[in-house]
KOLKOLVEX-21415 format. One record per residue (C-alpha): x, z, y; residue number from 0. Coordinates in pm, 1 decimal, always signed. Each point is the difference from the previous one (the first is absolute). Example, Ala and Ser with C-alpha at 12.3 -4.5 7.8 and 13.67 -1.06 7.14 Angstrom:
         c1         c3         c2   num
    +1230.0     +780.0     -450.0     0
     +137.0      -66.0     +344.0     1
! end
This chain:
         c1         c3         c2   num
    +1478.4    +2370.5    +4103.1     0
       +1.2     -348.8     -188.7     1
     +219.5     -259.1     +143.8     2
      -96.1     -332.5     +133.6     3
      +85.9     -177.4     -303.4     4
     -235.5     +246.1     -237.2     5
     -288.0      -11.8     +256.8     6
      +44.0     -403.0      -34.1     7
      +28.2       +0.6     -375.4     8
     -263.0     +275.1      -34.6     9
     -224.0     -186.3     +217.3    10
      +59.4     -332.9     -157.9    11
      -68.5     +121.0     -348.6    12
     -336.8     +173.2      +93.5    13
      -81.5     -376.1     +162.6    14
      +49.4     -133.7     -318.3    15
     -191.0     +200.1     -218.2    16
     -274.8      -31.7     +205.5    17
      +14.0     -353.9      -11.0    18
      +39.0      -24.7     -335.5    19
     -332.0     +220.9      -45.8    20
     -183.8     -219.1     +186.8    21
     +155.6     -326.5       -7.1    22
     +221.2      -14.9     -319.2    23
      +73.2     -412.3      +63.8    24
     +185.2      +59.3     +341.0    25
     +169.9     +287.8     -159.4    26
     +162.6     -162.8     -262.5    27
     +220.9     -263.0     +277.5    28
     +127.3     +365.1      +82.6    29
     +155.5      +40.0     -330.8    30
     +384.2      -58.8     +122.0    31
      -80.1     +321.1     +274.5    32
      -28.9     +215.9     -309.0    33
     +315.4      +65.2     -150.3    34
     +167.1     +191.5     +286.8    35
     -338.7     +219.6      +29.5    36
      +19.1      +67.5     -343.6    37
     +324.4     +159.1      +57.2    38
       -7.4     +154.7     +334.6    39
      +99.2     +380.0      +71.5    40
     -357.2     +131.9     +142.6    41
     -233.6      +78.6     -271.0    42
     -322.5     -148.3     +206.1    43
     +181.4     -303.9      -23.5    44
      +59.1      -58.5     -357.9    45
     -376.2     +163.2     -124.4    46
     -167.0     -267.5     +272.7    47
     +267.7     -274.4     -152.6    48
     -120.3      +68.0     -322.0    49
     -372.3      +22.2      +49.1    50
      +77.6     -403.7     +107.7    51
      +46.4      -53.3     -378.5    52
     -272.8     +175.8     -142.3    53
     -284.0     -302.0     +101.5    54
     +273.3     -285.1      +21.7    55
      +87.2     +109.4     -369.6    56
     -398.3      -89.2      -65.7    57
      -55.0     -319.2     +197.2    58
     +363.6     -148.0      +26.1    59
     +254.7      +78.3     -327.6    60
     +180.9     -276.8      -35.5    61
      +85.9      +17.6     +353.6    62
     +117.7     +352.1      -66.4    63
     +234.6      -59.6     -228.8    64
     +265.2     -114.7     +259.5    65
      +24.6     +365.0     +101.1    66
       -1.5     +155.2     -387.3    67
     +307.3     +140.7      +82.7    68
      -61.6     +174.0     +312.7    69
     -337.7     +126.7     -193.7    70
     +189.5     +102.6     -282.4    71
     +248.0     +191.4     +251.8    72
     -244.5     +265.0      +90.1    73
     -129.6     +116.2     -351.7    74
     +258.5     +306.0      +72.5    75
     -107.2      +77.9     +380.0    76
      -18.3     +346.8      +53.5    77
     -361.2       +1.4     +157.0    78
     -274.1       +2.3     -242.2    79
     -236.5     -288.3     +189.4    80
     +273.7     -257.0       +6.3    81
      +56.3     +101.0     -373.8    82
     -341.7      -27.2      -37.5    83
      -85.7     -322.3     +199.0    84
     +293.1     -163.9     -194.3    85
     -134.5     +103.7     -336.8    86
     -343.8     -149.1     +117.2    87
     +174.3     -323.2     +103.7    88
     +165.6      -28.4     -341.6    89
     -287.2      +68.3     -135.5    90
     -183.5     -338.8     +147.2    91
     +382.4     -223.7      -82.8    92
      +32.5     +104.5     -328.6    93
     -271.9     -206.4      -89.0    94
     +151.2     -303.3     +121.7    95
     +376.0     +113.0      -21.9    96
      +89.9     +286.5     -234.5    97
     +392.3      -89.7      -48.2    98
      +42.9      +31.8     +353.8    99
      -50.6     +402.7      -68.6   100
     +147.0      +88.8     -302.1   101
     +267.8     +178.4     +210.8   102
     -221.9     +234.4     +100.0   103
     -170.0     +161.5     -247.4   104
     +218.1     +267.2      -90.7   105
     -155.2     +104.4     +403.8   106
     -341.1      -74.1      -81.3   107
      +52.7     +262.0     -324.1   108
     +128.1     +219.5     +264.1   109
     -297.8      -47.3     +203.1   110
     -214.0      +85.0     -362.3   111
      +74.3     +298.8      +94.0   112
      -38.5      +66.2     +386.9   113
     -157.4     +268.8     +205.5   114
     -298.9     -209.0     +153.1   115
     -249.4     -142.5     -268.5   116
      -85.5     -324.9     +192.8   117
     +397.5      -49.1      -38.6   118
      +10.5      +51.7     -341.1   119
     -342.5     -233.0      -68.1   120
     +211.6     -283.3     +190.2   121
     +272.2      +79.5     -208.7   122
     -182.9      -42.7     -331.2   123
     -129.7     -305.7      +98.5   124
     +300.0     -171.0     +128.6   125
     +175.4     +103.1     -313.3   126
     -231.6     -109.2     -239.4   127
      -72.8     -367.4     +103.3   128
     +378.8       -5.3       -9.1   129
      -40.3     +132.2     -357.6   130
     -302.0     -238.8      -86.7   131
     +189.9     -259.1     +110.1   132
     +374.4       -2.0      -73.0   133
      +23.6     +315.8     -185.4   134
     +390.5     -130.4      -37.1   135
      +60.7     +102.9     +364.8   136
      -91.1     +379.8      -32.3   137
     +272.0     +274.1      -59.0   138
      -18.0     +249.8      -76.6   139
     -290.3      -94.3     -262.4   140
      -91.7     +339.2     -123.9   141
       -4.4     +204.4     +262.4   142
     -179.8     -281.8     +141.3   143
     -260.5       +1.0     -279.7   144
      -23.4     +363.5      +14.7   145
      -88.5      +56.0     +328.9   146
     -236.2     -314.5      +24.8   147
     -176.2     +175.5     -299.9   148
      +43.5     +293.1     +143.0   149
     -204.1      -85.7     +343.7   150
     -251.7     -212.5     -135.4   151
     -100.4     +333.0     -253.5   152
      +41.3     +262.7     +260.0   153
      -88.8     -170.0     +376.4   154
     -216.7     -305.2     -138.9   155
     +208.8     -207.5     +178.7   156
     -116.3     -320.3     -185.8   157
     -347.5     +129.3      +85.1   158
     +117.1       -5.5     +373.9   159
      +63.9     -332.7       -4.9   160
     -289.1     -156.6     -170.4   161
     -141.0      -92.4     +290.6   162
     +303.4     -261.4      +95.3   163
      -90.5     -123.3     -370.9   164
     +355.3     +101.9     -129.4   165
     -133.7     +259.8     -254.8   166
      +54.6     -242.2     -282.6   167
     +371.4      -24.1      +99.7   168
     +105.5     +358.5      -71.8   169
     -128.4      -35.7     -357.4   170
     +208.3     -295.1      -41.5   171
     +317.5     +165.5     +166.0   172
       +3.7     +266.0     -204.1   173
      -31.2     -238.3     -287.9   174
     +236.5     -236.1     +107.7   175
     +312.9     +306.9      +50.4   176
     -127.2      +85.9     -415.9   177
     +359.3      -31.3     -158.3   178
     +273.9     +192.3      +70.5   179
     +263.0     -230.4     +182.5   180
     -166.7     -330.0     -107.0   181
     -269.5      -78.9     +259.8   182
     -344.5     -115.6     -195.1   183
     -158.4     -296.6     +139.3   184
     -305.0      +60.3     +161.1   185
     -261.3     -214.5     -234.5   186
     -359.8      -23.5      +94.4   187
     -297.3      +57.8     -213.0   188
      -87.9     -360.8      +51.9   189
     +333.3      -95.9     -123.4   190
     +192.7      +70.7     -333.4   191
     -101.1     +340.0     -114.0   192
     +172.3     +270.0      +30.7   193
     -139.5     +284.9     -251.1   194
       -9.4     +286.9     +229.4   195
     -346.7      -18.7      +24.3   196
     -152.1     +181.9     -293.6   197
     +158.0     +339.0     -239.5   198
      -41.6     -196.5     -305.6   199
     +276.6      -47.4     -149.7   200
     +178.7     -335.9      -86.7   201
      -47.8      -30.3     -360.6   202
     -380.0      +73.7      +61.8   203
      -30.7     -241.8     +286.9   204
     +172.3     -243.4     -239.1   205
     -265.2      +41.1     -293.9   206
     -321.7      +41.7     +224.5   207
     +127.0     -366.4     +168.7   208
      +47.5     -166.6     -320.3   209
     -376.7     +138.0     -206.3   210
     -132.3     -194.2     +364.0   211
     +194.0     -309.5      -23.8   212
     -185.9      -83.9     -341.8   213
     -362.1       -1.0     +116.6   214
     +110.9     -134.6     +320.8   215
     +173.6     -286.8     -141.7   216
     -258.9      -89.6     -189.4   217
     -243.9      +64.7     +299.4   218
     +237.7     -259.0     +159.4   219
       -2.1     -274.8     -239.9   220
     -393.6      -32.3      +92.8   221
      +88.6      +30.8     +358.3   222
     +227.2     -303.5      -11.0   223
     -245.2     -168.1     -187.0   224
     -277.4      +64.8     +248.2   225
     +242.0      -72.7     +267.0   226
      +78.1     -345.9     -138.7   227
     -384.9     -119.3      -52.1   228
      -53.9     +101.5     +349.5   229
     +338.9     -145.9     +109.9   230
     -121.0     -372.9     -147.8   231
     -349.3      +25.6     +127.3   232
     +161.1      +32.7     +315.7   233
     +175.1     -303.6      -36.1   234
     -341.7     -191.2      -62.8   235
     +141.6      -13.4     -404.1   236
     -402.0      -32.3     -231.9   237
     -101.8     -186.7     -303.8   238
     +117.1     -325.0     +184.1   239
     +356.1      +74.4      +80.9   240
     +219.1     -242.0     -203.1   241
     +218.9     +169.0     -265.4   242
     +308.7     -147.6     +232.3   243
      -71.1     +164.8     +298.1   244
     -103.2     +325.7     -190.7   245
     +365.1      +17.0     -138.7   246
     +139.7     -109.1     +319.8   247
     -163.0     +300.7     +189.7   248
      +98.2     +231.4     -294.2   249
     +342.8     -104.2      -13.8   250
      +38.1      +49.4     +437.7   251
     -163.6     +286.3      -47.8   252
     +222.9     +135.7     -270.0   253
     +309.6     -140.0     +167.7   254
     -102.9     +179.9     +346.8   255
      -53.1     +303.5     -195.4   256
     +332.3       -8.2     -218.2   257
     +173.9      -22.8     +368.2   258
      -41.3     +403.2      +60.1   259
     +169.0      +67.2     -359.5   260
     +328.7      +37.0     +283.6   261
     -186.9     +324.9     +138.4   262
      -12.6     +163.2     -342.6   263
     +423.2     +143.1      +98.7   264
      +62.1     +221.8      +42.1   265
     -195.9     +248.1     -107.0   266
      -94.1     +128.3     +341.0   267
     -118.6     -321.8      +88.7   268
     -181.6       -0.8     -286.8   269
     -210.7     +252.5      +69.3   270
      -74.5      -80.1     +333.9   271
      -99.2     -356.4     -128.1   272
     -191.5     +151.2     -300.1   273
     -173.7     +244.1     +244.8   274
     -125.7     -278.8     +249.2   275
     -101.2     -268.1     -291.4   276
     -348.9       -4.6     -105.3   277
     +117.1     +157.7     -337.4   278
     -164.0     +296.1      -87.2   279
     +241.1     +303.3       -0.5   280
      -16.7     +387.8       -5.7   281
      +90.4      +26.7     +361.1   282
     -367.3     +124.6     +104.1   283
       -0.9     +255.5     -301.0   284
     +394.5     +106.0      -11.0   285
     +105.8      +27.2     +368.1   286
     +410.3       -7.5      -65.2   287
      -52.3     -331.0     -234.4   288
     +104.0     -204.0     +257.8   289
     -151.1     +150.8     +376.2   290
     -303.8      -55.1     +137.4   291
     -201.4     -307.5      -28.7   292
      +20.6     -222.8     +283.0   293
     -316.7      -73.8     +198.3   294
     -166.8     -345.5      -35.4   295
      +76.6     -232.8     +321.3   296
     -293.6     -141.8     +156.0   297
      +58.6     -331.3      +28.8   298
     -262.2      -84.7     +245.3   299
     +177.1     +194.1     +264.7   300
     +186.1     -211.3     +231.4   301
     +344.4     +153.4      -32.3   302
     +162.5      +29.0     +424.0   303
     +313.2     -213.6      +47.9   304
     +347.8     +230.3       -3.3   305
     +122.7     +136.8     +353.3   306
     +239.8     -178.1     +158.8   307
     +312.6     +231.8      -29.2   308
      -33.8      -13.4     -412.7   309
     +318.8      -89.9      -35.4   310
     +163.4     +286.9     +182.9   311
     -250.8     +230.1     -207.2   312
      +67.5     -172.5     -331.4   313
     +361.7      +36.0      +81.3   314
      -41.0     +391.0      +99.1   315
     -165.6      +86.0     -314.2   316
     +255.6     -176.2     -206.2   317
     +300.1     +201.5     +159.3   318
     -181.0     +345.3      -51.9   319
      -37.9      -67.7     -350.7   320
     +314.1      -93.5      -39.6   321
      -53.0     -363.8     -109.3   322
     -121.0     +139.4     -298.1   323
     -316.3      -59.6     -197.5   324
     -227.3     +310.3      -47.2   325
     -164.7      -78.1     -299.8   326
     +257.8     -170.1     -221.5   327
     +339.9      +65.6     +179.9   328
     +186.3     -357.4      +65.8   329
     +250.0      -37.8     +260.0   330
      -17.0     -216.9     +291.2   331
     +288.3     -203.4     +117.4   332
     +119.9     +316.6     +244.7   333
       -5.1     +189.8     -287.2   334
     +216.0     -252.5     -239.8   335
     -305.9      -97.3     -154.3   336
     -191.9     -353.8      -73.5   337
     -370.2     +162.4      +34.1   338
     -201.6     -211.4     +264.0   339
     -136.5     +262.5     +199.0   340
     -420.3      +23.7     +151.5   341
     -153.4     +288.8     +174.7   342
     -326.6      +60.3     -124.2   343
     -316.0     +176.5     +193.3   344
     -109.3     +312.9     -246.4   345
     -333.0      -17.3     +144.0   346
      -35.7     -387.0      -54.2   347
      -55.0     -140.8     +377.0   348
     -342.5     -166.7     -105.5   349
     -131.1     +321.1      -47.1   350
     +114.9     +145.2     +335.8   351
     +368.0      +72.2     -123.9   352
     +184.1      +30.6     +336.0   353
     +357.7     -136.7      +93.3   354
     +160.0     +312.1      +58.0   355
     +294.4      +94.5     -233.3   356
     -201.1     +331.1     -151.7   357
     -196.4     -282.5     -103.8   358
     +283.0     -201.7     -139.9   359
     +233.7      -17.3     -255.2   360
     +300.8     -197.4     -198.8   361
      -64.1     -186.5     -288.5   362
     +212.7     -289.2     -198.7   363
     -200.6     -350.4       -6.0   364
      -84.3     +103.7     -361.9   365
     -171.7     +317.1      +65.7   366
     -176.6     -149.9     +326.3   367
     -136.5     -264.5     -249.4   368
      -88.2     +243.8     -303.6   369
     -158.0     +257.4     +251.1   370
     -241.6     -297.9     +101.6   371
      -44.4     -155.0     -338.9   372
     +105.5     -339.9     +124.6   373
     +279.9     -195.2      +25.0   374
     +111.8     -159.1     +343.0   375
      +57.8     -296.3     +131.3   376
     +352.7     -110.6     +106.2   377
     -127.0     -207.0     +245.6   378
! end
C-alpha cells in the first residue's frame, strides 16, 4: 500500500494534468511543482507529470525551457508513456529549442526502435526536428539516419505525422544527417539550391542551364526595356518632360538599381537575388536552377503588425540555428562572426506567413535583402 507521500504526489500530478488539459494558462504558474514529479518513485506519478508537458510544450515553450533539464532527465525512464510523453514534448521544443536536446538523441535512436509503435512515431519525430534543425547535435548520425529511414519506409511514420504538419521535416532530416561526420545544412528549396532534387547529372544540369540562359537573356533585355517605358510613364515622364529631368530620373534610377550589385556575393546570395528579380531565369523550367520561384506579394494586403514577444522569438530562432545564416553561411557575433543577423518568415507574413519558428528562419542582412529584391533602410 502507497505511502502518504506517493498518494500526495500521485494525487497532485493527476491535478495537474487535468488542469493543464483544460486550463493550460493556470498550469503553466505550476511549472516549479514539476521537477520532483518528474522524478518521483511511483510510476502514476511520473506518466501524470509528464502528460503536464505534452499541451504546455504546445501553448507555453519558452516557459518550458526552465525545466529542459528535468525533461531531458526522463528520455531513459523505464516506462514506455513517460518515454513516450517526453518524446512528444521534445517533439513540440525542438522547434523553438533544439540545442537544449542534443544530449538525448542517442535515447531517441533507442526509442527508433521500441516495442510500442506510438513510441517509436514520437521518437522519429523528436529526432528529426532535432536533425532538421541542428543536425550538429545528433550522435550517433548513422544509425540515426538509418533508422529514421528505416521507419519512415517501413511504419510511415512521416505519414503519421502529417497531420501535425511536420511531414516536410523528416525529408529535410534525413537530408540534413547526408555526410558522413560533417552535418549538411538543412537548405530550403526557396533558398540556395541544393541539387538533390533531380537524377540528372551535374554536367547535364550545367549544359541544359546555360542553352536557357541565351534566349532568356535576350528575352530579358526586352523585359528591362519594357520595364523602363512603363517605369517613366509612371513617373508622369511624355513628350514634354525636359531632357534634364529625363536624365535626372535615369541616373536615380540607375543609381538605386546599381545599389543591389552588393547582393550579387556570394554566390548563394546570388541566386536567391537572381531568383526573386524580375529577370527571367530557368527556375520555372529547371527546378534545381536555383529553387522554386517565390510567389508574388500582394501589395494591397494590409500586412498585421508583429506580436509583441518578437524579440524573444527572433532571439529563439537565432540560437537554434546557431547564429548562422541558412542560405549563405556568415557568422554572427556568438559565433565569431561580423554577419548582422534577421529572421525571416518563409511564408512571407503578408500572405498569411505566421510567427511561429517552423515558419522562421536565419538569414544575414544580405540574404534578407536579396531574398526580397530590395535593399533596406538603416533607419
Amino acid at each position: 500500500m502507497p505511502d502518504s507521500s506517493t498518494t500526495d504526489g500521485r494525487e497532485q500530478a493527476k491535478r495537474l494534468a487535468q488542469l493543464a488539459e483544460t486550463d493550460p494558462a493556470s498550469a503553466v504558474t505550476h511549472l516549479p511543482d514539476l521537477p520532483p514529479l518528474l522524478v518521483a518513485d511511483d510510476v502514476e506519478t511520473r506518466v501524470d507529470a509528464t502528460r503536464v508537458l505534452v499541451p504546455l510544450s504546445i501553448d507555453y515553450p519558452e516557459q518550458l525551457r526552465s525545466i529542459s533539464d528535468a525533461i531531458l532527465a526522463r528520455l531513459d525512464d523505464e516506462h514506455t508513456l513517460v518515454r513516450q510523453n517526453i518524446l512528444l514534448t521534445i517533439s513540440n521544443l525542438a522547434t523553438w529549442f533544439p540545442q537544449d536536446f542534443g544530449d538525448g538523441t542517442d535515447l531517441m535512436v533507442e526509442s527508433l526502435n521500441a516495442d510500442q509503435f506510438d513510441e517509436r512515431v514520437a521518437a522519429g519525430s523528436a529526432l528529426s526536428k532535432i536533425a532538421y534543425y541542428r543536425p550538429d547535435l545528433v550522435t550517433p548520425r548513422e544509425e540515426a539516419k538509418e533508422y529514421l529511414e528505416m521507419r519512415i519506409a517501413v511504419e510511415n511514420i512521416d505519414e503519421v505525422e502529417m497531420s501535425h504538419g511536420d511531414s516536410e521535416i523528416f525529408d529535410g532530416a534525413i537530408q540534413a544527417l547526408e555526410g558522413g561526420d560533417m552535418p549538411s545544412r538543412v537548405l530550403e528549396d526557396d533558398l540556395a539550391p541544393t541539387g538533390l532534387r533531380t537524377k540528372i547529372s551535374k554536367p547535364a544540369r550545367a549544359a541544359l542551364t546555360g542553352l536557357l540562359w541565351v534566349p532568356l537573356a535576350i528575352a530579358s533585355v526586352f523585359f528591362w526595356v519594357y520595364r523602363a517605358l512603363k517605369y517613366f510613364r509612371w513617373l508622369g515622364v511624355n513628350k514634354y518632360t525636359s531632357v534634364g529631368r529625363l536624365i535626372a530620373l535615369t541616373l536615380r534610377t540607375a543609381y538605386g538599381h546599381l545599389k543591389h550589385v552588393t547582393l550579387l556575393t556570394p554566390i548563394q546570395r546570388a541566386q536567391l537575388y537572381v531568383r526573386r528579380s524580375p529577370i527571367a531565369t530557368p527556375t520555372g523550367l529547371l527546378p534545381w536552377f536555383v529553387g522554386r520561384t517565390p510567389t508574388k506579394v500582394d501589395r494591397t494586403t494590409q500586412t498585421p503588425p508583429l506580436p509583441d514577444n518578437w524579440g524573444a522569438i527572433a532571439r529563439s530562432v537565432r540560437q537554434r540555428d546557431g547564429y548562422e545564416c541558412r542560405n549563405c553561411g556568415a557568422l554572427g557575433g556568438p559565433r565569431g562572426g561580423s554577419a548582422e543577423l534577421h529572421v525571416d518568415h518563409a511564408m512571407p507574413r503578408s500572405r498569411g506567413g505566421a510567427d511561429h519558428p517552423k515558419n522562421l528562419r536565419t538569414l544575414c542582412r544580405g540574404c534578407h535583402e536579396a531574398r526580397h529584391g530590395r535593399k533596406f533602410s538603416n533607419q
